[in-house]
C-alpha positions in Angstrom: 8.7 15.4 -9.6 10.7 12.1 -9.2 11.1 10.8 -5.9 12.8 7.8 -5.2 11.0 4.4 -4.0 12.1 4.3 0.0 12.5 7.9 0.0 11.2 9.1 4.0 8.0 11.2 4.1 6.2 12.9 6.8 2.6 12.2 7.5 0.2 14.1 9.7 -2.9 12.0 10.8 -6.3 13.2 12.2 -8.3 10.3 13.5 -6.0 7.7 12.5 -6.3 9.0 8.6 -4.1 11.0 7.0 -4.9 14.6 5.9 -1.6 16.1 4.8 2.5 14.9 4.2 5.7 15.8 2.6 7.2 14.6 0.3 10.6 15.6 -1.3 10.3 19.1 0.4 6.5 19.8 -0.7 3.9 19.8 1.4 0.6 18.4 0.2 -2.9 18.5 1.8 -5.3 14.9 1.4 -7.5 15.4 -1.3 -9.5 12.5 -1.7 -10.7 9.5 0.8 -7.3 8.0 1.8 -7.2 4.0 1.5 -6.0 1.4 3.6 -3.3 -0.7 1.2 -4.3 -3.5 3.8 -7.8 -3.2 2.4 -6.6 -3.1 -1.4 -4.7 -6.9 -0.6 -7.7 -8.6 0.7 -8.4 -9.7 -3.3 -4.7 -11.3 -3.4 -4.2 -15.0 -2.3 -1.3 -14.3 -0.3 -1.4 -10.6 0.9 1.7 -8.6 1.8 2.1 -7.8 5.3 1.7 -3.9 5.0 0.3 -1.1 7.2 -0.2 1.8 4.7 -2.0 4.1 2.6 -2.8 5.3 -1.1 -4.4 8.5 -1.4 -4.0 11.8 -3.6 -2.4 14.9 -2.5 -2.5 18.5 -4.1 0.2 21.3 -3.8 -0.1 24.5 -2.5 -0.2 25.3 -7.0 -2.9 22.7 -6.7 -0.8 20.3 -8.6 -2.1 16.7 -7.8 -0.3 13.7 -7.6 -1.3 9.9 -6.0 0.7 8.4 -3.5 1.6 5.2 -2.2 2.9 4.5 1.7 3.7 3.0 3.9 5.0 1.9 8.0 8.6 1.3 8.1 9.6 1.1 11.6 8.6 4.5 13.4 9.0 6.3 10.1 7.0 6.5 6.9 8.2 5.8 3.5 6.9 6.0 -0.1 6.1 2.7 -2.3 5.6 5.3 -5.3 3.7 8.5 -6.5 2.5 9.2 -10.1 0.3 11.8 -11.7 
């Protein structure tokens, strides 16, 4: 799958964490402990002002991929996915 950095996704959050999104027309569930990029900037000396999330997601043919997103505006976008 190659999906564009900026491309829009759709995010579903329980408890203010997400469990599940879509991404180029496939829906993927949360299968791992998602991460606050905030959290992963506190190391750099001058951190990005970002509100978003890296986690991974698996397919309904349980094919797993990582992503990387985040808060543009009302919507979500991607920052980038990789296997």
């Amino acid at each position: 799958m190659t999906v564009l950095h900026g491309t829009r996704v759709t995010v579903w959050f329980e408890g203010g964490v997400p469990y599940g999104l879509v991404c180029a027309g496939v829906h993927y569930r949360v299968t791992d402990t998602p991460t606050r990029l905030e959290d992963e900037m506190t190391v750099l000396t001058h951190p990005l002002d970002i509100v978003g999330w890296r986690f991974q997601g698996t397919d309904d043919n349980e094919v797993s991929r990582m992503f990387d997103i985040r808060r543009r505006g009302d919507d979500w976008e991607l920052l980038r996915s990789y296997e």
